[in-house]
Backbone as JSON, one array per atom type, in Angstrom:
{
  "sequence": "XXXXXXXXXXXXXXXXXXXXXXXXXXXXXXXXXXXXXXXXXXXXXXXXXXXXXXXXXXXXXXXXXXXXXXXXXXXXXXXXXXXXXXXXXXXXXXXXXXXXXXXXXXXXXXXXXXXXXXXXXXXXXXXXXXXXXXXXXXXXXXXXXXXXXXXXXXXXXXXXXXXXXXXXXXXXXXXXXXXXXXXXXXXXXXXXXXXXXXXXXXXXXXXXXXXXXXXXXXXXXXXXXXXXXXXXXXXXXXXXXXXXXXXXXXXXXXXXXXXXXXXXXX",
  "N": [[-74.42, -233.79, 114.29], [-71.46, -235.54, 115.18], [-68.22, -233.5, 115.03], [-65.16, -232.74, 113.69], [-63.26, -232.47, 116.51], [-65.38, -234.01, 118.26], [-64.96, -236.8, 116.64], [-62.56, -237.21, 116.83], [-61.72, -237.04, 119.8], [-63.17, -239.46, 119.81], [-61.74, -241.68, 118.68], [-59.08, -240.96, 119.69], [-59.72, -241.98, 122.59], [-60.32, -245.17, 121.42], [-57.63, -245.68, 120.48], [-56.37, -245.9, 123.29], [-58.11, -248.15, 124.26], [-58.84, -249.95, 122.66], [-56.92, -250.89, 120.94], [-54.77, -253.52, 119.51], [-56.34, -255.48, 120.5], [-58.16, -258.41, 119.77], [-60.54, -259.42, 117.82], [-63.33, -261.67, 118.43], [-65.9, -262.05, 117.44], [-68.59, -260.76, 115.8], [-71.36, -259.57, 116.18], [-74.18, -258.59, 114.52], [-77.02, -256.96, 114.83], [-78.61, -254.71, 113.55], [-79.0, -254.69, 109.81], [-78.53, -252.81, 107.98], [-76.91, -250.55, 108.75], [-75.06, -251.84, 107.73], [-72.98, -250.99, 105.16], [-70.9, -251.96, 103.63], [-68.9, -255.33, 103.09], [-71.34, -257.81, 101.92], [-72.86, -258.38, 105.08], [-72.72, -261.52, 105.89], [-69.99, -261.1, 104.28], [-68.91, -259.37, 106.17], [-69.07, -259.8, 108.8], [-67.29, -262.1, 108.96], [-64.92, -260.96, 107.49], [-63.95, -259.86, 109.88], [-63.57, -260.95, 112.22], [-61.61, -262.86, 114.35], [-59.25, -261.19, 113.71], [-57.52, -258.44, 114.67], [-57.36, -255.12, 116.13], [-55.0, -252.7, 114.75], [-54.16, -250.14, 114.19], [-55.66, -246.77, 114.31], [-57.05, -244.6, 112.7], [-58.08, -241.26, 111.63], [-59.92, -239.17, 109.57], [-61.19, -236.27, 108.76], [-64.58, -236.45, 109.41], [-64.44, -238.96, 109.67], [-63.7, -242.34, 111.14], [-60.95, -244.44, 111.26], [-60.06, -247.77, 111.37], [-57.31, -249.33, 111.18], [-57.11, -253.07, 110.5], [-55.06, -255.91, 111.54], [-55.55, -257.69, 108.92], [-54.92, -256.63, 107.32], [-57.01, -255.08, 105.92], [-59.83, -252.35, 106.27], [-61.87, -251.41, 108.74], [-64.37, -248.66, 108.71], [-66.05, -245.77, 109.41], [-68.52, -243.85, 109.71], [-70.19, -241.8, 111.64], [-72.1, -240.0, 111.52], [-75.15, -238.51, 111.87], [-76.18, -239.73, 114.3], [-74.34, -241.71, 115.44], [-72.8, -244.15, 117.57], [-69.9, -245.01, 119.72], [-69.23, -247.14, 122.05], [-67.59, -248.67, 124.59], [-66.92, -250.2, 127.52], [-69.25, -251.73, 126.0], [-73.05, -252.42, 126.74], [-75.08, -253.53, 124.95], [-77.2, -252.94, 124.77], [-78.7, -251.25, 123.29], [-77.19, -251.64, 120.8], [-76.43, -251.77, 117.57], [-74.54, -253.1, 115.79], [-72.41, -255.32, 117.7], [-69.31, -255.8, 118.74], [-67.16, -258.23, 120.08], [-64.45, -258.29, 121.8], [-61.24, -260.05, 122.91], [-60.69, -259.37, 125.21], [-62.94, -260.31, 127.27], [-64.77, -257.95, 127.11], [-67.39, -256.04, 125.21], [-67.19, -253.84, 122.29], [-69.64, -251.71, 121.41], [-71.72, -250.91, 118.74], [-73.54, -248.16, 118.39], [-76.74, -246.75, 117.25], [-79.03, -244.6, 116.7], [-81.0, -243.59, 114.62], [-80.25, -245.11, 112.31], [-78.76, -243.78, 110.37], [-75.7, -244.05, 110.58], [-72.93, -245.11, 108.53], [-71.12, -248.17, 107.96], [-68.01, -249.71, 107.15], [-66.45, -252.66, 105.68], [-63.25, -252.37, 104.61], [-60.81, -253.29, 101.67], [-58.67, -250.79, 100.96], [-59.82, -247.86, 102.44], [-58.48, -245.49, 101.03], [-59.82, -245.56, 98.48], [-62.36, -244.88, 99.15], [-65.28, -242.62, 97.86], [-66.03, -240.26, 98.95], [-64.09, -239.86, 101.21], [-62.43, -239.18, 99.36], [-63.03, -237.2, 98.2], [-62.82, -234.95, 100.11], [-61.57, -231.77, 101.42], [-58.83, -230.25, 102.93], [-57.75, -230.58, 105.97], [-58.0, -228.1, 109.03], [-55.98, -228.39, 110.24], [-53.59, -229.19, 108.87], [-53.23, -226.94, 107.23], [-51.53, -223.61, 106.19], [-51.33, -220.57, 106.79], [-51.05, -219.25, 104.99], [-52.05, -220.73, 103.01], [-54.97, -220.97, 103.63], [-55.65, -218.12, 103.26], [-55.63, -218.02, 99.93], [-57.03, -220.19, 99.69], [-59.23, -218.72, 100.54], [-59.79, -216.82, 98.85], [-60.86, -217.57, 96.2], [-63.44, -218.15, 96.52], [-66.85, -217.09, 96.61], [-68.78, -217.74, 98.24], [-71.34, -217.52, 101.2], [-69.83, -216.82, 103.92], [-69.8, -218.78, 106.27], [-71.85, -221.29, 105.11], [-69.54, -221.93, 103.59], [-67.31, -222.98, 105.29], [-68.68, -225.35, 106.47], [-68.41, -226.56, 104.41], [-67.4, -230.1, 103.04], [-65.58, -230.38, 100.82], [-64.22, -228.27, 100.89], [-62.83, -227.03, 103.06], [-62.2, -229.68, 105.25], [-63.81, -231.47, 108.46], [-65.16, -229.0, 109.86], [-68.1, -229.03, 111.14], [-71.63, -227.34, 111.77], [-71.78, -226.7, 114.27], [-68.95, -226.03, 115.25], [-68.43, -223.54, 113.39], [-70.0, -221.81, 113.37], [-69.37, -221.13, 116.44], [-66.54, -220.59, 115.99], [-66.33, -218.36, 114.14], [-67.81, -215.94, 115.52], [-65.63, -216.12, 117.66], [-63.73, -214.92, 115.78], [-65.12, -212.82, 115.59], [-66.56, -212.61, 112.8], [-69.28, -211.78, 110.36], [-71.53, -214.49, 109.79], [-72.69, -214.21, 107.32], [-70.94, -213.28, 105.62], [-69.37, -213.52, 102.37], [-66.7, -215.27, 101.7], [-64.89, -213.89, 100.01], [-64.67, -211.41, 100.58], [-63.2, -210.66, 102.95], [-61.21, -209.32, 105.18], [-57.68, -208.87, 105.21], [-57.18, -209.33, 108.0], [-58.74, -210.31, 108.57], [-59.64, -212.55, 107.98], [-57.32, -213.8, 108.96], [-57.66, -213.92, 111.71], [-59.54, -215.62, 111.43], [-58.8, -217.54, 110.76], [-56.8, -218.57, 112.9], [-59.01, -218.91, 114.89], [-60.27, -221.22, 114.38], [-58.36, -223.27, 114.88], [-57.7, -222.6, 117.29], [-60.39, -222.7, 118.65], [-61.38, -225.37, 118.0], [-59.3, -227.14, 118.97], [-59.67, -226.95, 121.78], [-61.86, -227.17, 122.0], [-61.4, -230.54, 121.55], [-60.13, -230.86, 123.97], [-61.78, -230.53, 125.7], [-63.01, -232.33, 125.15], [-65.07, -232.95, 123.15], [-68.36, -231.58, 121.85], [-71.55, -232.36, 123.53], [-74.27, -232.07, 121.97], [-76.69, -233.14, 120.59], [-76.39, -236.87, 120.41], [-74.36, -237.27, 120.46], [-71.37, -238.99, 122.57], [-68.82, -239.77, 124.74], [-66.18, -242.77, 124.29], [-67.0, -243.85, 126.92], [-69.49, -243.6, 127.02], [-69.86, -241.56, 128.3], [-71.01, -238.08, 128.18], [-69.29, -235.25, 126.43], [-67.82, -231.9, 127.58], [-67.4, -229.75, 126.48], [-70.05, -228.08, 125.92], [-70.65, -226.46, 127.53], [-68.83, -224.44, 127.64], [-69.42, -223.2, 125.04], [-70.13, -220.01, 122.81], [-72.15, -219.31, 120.82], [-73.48, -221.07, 119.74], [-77.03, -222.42, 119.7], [-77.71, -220.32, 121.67], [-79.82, -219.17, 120.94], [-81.66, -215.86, 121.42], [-80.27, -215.55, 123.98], [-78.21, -213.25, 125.91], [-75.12, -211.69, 124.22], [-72.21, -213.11, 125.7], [-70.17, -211.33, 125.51], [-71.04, -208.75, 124.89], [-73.62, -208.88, 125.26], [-75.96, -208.13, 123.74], [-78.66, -209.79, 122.19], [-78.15, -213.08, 121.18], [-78.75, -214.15, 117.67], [-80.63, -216.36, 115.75], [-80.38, -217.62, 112.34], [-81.57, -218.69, 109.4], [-78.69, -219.9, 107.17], [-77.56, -221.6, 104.03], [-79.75, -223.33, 104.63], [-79.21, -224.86, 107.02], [-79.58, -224.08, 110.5], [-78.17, -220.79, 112.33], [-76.29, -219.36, 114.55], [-75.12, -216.14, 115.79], [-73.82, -213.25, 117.28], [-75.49, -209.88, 116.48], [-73.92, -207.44, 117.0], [-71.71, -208.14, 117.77], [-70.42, -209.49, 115.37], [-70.2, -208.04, 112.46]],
  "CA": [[-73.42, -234.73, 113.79], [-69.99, -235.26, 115.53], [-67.35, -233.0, 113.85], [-63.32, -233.38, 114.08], [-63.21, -232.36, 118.1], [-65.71, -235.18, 118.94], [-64.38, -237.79, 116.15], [-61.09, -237.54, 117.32], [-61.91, -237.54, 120.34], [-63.08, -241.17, 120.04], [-59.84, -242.24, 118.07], [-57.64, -240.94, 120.89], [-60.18, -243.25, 123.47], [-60.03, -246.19, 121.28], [-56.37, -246.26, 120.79], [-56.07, -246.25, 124.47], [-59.07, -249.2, 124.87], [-58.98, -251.71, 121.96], [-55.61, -251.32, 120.46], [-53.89, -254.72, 119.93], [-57.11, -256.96, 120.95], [-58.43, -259.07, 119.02], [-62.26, -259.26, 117.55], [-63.78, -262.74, 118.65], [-67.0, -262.68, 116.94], [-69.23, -259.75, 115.68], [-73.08, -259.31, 115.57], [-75.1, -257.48, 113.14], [-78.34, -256.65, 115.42], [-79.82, -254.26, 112.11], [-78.15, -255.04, 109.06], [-78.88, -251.35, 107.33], [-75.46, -249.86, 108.79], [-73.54, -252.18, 106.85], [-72.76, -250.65, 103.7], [-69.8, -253.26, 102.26], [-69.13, -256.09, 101.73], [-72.29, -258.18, 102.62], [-73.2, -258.71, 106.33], [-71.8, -262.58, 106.26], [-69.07, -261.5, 104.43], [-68.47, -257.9, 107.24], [-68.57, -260.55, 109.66], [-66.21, -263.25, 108.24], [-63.68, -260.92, 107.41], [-63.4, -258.81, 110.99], [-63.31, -262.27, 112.76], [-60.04, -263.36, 114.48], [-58.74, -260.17, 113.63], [-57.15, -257.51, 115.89], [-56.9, -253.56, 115.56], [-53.71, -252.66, 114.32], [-53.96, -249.02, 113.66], [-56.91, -246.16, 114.57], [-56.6, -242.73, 112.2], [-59.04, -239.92, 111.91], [-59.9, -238.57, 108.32], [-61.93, -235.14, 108.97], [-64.92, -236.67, 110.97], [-64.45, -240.32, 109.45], [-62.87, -243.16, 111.76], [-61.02, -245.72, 110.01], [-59.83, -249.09, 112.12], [-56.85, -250.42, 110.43], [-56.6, -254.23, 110.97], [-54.2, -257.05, 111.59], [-55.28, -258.58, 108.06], [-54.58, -255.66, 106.07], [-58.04, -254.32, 105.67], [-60.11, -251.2, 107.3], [-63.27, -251.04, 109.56], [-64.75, -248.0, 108.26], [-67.14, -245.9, 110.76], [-68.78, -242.99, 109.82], [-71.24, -242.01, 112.4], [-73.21, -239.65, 110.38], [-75.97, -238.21, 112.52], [-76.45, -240.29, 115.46], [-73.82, -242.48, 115.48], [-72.21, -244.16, 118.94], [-68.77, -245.92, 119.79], [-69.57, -247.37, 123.45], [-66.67, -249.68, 125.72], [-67.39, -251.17, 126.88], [-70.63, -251.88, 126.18], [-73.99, -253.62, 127.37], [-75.85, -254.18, 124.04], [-78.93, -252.49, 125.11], [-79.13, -250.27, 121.89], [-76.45, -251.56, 119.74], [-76.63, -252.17, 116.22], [-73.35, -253.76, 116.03], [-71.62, -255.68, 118.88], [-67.82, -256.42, 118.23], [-66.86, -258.66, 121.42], [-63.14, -258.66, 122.14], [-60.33, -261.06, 123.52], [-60.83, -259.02, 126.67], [-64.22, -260.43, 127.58], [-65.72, -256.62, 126.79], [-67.65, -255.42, 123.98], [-67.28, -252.46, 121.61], [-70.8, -251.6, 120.64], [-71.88, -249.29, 117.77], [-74.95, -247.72, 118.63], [-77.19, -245.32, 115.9], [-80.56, -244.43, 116.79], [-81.35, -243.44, 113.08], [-79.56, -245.53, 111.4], [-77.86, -243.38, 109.06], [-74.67, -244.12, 110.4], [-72.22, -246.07, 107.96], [-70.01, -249.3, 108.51], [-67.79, -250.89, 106.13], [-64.89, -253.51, 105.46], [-62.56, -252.1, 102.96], [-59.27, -253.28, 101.31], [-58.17, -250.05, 100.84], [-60.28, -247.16, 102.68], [-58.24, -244.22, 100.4], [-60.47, -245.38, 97.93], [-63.69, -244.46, 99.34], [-65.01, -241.39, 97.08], [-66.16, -239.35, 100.42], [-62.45, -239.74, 101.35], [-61.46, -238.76, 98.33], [-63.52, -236.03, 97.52], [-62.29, -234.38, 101.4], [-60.78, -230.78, 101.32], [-57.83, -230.33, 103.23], [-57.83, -230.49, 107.54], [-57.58, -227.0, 109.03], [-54.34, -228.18, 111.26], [-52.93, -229.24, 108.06], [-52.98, -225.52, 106.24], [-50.81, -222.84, 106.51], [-52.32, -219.32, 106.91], [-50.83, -218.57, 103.56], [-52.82, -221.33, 102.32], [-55.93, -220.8, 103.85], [-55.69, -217.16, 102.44], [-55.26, -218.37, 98.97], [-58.18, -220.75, 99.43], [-60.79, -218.1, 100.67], [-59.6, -215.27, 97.45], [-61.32, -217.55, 94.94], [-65.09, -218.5, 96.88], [-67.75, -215.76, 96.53], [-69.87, -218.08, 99.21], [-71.13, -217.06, 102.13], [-68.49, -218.08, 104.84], [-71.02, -219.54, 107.05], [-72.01, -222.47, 104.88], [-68.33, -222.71, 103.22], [-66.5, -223.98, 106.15], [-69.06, -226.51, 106.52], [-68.29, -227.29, 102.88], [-66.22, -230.67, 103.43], [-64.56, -230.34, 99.96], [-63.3, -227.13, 100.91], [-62.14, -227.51, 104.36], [-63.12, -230.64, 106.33], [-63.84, -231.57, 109.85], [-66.04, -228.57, 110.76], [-69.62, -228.69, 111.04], [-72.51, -226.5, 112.08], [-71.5, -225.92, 115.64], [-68.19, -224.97, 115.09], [-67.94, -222.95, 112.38], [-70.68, -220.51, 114.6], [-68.4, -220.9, 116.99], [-65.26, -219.57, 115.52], [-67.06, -217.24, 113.59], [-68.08, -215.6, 117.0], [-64.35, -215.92, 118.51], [-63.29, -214.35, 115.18], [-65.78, -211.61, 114.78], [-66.95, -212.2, 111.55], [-71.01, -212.42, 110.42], [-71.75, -215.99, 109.38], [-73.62, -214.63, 105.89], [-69.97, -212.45, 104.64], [-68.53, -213.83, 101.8], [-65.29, -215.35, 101.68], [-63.85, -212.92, 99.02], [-64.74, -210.17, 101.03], [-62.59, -210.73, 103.96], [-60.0, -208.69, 104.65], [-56.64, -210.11, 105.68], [-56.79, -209.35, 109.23], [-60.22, -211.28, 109.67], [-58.62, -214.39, 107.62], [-56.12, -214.75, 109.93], [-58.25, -214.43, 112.75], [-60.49, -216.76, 111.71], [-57.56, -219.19, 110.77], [-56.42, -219.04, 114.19], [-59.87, -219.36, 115.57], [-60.62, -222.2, 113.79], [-57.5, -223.98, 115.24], [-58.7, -222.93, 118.89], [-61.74, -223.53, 118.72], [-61.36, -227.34, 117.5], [-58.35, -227.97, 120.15], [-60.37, -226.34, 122.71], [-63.15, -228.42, 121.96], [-60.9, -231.99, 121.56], [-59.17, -230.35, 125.13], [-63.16, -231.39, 126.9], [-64.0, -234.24, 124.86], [-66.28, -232.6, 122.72], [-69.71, -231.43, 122.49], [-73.08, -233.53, 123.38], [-75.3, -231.7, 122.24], [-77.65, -234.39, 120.52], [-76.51, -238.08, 120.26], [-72.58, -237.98, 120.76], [-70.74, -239.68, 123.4], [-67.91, -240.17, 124.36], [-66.47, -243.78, 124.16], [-67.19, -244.29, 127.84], [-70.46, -243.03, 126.74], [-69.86, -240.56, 129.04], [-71.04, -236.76, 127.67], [-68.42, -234.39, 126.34], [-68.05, -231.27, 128.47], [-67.62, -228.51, 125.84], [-71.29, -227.24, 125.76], [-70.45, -225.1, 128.93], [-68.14, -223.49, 126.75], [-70.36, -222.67, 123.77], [-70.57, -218.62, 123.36], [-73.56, -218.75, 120.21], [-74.72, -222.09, 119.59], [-77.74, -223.09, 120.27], [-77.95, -219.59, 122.65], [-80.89, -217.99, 120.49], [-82.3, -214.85, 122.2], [-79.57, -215.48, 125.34], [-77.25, -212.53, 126.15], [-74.16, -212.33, 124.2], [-70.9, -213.18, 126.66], [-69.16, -209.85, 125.45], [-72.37, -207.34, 124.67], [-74.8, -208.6, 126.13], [-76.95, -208.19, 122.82], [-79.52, -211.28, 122.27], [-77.92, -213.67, 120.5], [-80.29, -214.46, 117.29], [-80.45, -217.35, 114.78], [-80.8, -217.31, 110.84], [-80.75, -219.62, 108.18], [-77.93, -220.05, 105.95], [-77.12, -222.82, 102.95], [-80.45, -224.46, 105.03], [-78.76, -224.81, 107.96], [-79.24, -223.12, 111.56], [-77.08, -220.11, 112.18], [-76.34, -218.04, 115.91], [-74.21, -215.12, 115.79], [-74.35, -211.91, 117.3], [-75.73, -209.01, 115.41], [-73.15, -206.48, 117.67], [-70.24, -208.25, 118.04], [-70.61, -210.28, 114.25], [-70.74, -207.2, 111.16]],
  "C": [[-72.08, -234.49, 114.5], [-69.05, -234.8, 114.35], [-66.15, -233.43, 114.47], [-63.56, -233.3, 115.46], [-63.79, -233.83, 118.66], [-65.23, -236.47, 118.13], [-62.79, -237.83, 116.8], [-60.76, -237.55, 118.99], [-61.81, -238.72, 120.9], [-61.95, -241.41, 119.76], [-59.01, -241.97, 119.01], [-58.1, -242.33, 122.11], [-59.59, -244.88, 122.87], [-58.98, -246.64, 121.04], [-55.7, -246.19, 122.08], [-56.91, -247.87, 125.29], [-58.84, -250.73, 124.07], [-57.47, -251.91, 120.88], [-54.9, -252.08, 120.71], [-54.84, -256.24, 119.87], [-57.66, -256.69, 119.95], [-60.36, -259.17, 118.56], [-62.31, -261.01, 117.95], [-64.78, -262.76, 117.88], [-68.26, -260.97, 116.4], [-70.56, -260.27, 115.14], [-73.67, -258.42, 115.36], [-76.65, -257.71, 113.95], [-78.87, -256.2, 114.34], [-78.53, -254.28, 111.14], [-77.86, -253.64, 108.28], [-77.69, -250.69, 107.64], [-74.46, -250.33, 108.43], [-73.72, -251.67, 105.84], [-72.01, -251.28, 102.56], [-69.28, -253.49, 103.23], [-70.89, -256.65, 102.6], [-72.06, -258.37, 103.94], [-72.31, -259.81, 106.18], [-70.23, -262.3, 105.76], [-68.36, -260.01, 105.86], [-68.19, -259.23, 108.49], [-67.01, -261.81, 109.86], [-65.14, -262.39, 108.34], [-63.41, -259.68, 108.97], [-63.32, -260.31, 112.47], [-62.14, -262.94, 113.25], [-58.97, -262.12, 114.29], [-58.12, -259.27, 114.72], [-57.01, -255.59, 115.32], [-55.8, -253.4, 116.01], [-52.87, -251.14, 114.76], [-55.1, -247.97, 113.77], [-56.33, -244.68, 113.9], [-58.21, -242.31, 112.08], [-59.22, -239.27, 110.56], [-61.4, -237.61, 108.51], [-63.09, -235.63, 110.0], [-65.36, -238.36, 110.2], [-63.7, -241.55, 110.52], [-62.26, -243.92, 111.06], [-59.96, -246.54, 111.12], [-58.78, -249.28, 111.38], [-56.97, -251.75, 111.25], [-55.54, -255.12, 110.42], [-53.94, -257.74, 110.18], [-55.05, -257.34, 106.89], [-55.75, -254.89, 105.5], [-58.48, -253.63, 106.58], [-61.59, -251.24, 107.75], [-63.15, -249.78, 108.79], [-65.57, -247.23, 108.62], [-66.76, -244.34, 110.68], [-69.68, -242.49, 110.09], [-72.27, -241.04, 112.2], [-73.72, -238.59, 111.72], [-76.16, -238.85, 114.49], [-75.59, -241.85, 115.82], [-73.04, -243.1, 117.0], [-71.11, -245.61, 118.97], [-68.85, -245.99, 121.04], [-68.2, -248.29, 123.63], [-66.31, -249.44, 126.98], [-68.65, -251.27, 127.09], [-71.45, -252.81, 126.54], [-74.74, -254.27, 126.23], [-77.09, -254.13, 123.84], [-79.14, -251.72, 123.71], [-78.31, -250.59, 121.0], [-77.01, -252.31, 118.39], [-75.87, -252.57, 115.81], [-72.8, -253.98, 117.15], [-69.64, -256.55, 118.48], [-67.43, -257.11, 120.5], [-65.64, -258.84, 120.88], [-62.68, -259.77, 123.14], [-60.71, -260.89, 124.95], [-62.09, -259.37, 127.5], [-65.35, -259.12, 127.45], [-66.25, -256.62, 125.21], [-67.66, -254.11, 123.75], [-68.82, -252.68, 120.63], [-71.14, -250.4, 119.66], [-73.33, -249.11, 117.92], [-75.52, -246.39, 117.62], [-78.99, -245.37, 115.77], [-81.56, -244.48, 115.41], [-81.11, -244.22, 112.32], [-79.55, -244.94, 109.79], [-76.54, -243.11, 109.12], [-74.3, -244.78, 109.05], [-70.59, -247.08, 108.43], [-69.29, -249.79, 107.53], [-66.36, -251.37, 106.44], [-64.77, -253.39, 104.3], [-61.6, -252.25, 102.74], [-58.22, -252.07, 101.31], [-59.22, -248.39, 101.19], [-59.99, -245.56, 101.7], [-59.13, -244.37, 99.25], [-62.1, -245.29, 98.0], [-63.88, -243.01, 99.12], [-65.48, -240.47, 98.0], [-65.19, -239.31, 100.91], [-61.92, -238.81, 100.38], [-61.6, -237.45, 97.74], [-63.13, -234.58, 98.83], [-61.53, -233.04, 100.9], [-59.98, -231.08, 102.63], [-57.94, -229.97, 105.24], [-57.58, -229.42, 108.18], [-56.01, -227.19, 109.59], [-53.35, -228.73, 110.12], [-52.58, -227.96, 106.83], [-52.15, -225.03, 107.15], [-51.59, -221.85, 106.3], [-52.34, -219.19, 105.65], [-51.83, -219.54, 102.38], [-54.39, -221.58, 102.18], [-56.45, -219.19, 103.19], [-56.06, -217.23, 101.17], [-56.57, -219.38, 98.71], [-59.67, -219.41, 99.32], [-61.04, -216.83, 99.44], [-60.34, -216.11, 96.58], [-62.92, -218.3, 95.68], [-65.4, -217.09, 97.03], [-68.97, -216.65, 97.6], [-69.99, -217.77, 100.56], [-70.19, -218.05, 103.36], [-68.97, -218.9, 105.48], [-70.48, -221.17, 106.3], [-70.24, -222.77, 104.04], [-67.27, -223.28, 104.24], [-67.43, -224.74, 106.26], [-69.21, -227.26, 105.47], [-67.06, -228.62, 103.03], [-65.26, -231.23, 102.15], [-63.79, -229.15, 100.02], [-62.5, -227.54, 101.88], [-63.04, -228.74, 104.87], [-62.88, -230.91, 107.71], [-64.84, -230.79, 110.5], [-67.7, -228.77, 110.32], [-70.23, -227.55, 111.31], [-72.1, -225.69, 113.01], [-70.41, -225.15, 115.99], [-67.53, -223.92, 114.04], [-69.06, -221.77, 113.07], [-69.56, -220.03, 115.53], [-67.14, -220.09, 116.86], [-65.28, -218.57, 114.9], [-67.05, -216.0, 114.41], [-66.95, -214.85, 116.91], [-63.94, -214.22, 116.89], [-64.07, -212.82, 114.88], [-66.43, -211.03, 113.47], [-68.26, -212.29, 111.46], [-70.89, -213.3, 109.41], [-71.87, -216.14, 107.43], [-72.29, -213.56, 104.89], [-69.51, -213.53, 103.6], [-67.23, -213.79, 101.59], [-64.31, -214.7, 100.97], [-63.99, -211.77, 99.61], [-63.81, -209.78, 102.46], [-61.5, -210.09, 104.36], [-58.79, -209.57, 105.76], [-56.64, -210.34, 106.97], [-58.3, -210.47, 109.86], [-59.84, -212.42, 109.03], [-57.88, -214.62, 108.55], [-56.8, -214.78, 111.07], [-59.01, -215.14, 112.79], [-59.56, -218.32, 111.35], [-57.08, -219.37, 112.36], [-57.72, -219.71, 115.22], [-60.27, -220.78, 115.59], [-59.71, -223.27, 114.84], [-57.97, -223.8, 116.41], [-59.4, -223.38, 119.16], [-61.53, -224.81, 118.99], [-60.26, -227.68, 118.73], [-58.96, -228.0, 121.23], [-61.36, -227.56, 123.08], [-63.01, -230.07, 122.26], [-60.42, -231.62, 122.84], [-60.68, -231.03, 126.38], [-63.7, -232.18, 126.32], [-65.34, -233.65, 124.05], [-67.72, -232.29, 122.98], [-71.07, -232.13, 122.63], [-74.19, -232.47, 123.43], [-76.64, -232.19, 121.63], [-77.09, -235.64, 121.11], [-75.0, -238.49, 120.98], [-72.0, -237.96, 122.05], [-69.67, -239.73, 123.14], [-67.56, -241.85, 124.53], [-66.58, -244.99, 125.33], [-68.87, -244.2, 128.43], [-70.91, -241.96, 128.03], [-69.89, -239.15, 128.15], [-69.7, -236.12, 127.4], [-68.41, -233.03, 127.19], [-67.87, -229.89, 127.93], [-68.61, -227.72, 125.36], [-71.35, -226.49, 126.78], [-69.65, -224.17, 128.32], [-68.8, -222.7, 125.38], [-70.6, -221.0, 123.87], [-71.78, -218.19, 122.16], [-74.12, -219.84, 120.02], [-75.19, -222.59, 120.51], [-78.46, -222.47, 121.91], [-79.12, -218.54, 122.13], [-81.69, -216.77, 121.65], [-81.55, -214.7, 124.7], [-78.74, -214.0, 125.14], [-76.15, -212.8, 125.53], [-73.01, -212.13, 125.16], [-70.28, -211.93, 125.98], [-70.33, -208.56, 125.53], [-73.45, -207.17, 125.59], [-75.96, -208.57, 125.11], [-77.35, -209.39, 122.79], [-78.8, -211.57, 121.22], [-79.17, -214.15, 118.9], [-79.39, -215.78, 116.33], [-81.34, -217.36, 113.86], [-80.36, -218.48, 110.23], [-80.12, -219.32, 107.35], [-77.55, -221.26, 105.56], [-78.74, -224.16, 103.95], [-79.96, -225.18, 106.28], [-79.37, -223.66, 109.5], [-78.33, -222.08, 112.16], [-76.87, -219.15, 113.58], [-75.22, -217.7, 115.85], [-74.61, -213.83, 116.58], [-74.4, -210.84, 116.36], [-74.37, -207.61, 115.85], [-72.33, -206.42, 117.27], [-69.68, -208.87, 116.26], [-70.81, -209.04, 112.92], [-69.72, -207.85, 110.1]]
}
């Protein structure tokens, strides 16, 4: 699943591509990734329209438009924001003023699409913990003193913190030195703050090459991201780790996939 790095990502592309122009006409190839309002009316009301406004809510997109309502575009699993696109795989085609289309492409379809009056009231919005570049150490401290879960799956908790997923919460884990399965009350201050800083590297690091492709995600030139050359545990089971040299291994935690080193990671 694209996390913050590759969602925001897109959002920086598309407010350089379709900001300003206008929607001409949109087609619903599979109807299943609309979620609200109906299909005729998703079409009807993004029609004549223009994007206004492009923000980023952890790894949600949200479109403002021209008429006061929000595209909605949360690409889930296998979700894809192409421009311009050909229409060979899309499942939505938004054709613009500019003679190009913005296609949404989702192999699975378990992205989600919607037109909403007011996007703050969508309860996956609402239910969001707080963005890491929006804490303060002192506040991230203060969060991790009252979880007894292992840290692993609680940064990918997105009522605790949101934005990270799977890949980087290994990741910073790693940078930081901690093992994936410690619990967050056990931390002592000096590995909180290094994993608060990591966290913040990491993720810039990551938005710094356009994120990582390492299933489905694109970027919105559907050109690959270039931060899987950078990767130092995911997805490196039984590789060398970059500092030790010990085999990297991978464990499940919260049901999830997990690579850490056993060396460098106690």
């Amino acid at each position: 699943m694209p996390e913050l790095p590759e969602v925001e990502t897109i959002k920086r592309e598309l407010e350089k591509a379709v900001l300003g122009k206008k929607i001409n006409e949109v087609c619903v190839h599979h109807p299943t990734v609309i979620r609200q309002p109906s299909v005729d009316k998703f079409k009807k009301g993004l029609a004549g329209v223009s994007f206004k406004k492009i923000l980023r809510k952890a790894k949600v997109l949200i479109l403002e438009l021209s008429n006061g309502k929000s595209l909605v575009i949360h690409l889930k699993m296998t979700g894809q924001l192409v421009y311009p696109g050909d229409g060979k795989k899309s499942r939505v085609s938004f054709r613009l003023d500019d003679g190009k289309t913005l296609d949404f492409n989702d192999q699975r379809l378990f992205a989600e699409l919607r037109l909403m009056d007011d996007w703050r009231s969508l309860k996956f919005i609402q239910g969001l913990g707080p963005e890491p570049f929006n804490l303060s150490l002192q506040q991230f401290k203060a969060m991790l003193d009252k979880k007894k879960t292992k840290i692993k799956p609680l940064l990918m908790d997105q009522t605790f913190i949101s934005g990270i997923g799977n890949l980087y919460a290994a990741e910073t884990l790693f940078r930081a030195k901690i093992h994936p399965g410690k619990p967050g009350t056990l931390l002592s201050d000096k590995e909180k703050e290094a994993l608060f800083k990591e966290i913040k590297d990491t993720l810039n690091e990551a938005i710094h090459y356009k994120g990582s492709s390492v299933d489905q995600y694109v970027q919105l030139s559907g050109q690959p991201g270039d931060y899987v050359k950078h990767h130092r545990v995911y997805d490196r089971e039984g590789k060398p780790c970059l500092v030790c040299k010990t085999p990297i291994k991978k464990i499940a935690l919260g049901g999830r996939g997990t690579y850490f080193c056993p060396k460098c990671q106690k």
